[in-house]
C-alpha positions, 0 to 999 in steps of 0.5 A: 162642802169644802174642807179646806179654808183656801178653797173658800177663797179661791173657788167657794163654800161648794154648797151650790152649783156656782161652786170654783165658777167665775159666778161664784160670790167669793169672787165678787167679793175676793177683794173684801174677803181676803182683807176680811181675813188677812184682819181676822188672822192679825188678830191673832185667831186661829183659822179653821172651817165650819159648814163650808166657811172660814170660821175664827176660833180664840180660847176654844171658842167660835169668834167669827165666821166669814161669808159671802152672798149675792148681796153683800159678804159679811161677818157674823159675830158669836155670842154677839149679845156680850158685845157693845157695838159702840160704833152701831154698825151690827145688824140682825140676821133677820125680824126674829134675831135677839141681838144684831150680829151681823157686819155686812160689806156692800162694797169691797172697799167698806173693810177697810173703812170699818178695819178700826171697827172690826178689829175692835169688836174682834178684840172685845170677843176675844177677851169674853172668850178668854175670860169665860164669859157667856151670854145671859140666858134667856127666861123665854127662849132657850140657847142657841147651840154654837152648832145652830149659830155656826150654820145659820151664820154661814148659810144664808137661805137657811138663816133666813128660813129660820129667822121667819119661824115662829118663835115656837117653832124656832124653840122647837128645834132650840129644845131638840138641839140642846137635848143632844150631848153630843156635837157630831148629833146636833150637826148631824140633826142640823142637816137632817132639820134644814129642809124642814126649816126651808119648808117653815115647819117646826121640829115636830111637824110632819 
């Protein structure tokens, strides 16, 4: 994966073969992402990588993170519960997801059609960033770590992967990461999990 954020937008995330490749998605969507970013930068947030995507930070919190697929490019918010998509344009990652969290662009030209919008929503997080304020927990289903939302949101075939889990399985690897104290061993769990995710098996399972 790359390490570098203006690798992302000139060659890819380097997770597949159509990596610096006129294949590559980021080059379909050059034109989108870049004013994707251009907007989360006006915004005022800090710009850093995570899992090979261009990740948004405000008050030491993951904002937004930036990615591109086959099919669209998208945004997908953090703590997307605390938000109140007054414009209703968020969707879910996927049947299992609890809050829709997802902007995605089918087009290029729909940034700069949904700009008020994005900047909004962006603005809205940044102040629950500033003001500490975090999603309620949930009675039933434990938090998902920000290492956890982190990968899903930039790695869409294992978003998708875990989205079709049961919801028993999902919590087992909700449990296994929240045991960890540390972040460098639950990224470093999340790597090991992400064929067994792929596979459809539980934290547990064989």
């Amino acid at each position: 994966m790359i390490s570098e954020i203006d690798d992302y937008f000139a060659k890819g995330c380097g997770r597949c073969p159509r990596f610096a490749t006129p294949e590559c998605s980021t080059q379909q969507w050059a034109a989108g992402l870049a004013e994707l970013r251009q907007i989360c930068l006006s915004c005022g947030l800090t710009e850093t990588v995570k899992w090979g995507h261009p990740c948004y930070v405000h008050a030491n919190r993951n904002i937004a993170i930036i990615g591109a697929f086959r099919g669209d490019f998208r945004i997908t918010f953090c703590n997307a519960a605390l938000l109140n998509d007054a414009d209703n344009i968020l969707e879910p990652r996927g049947p299992n997801t609890r809050f829709p969290d997802i902007i995605r662009f089918r087009e290029n030209g729909d940034v700069s059609r949904l700009k008020p919008s994005i900047i909004a929503y962006l603005e809205e997080a940044m102040a629950f960033a500033e003001a500490g304020i975090r999603p309620q927990k949930s009675a039933t289903m434990p938090d998902c770590p920000a290492e956890l939302g982190d990968a899903l949101g930039a790695d869409l075939e294992l978003n998708e992967a875990f989205q079709r889990l049961t919801p028993g399985r999902q919590k087992s690897y909700l449990l296994n990461l929240n045991s960890a104290k540390k972040p460098e061993t639950r990224l470093a769990r999340i790597s090991r999990f992400r064929e067994r995710i792929l596979a459809g098996k539980g934290a547990l399972e064989r």
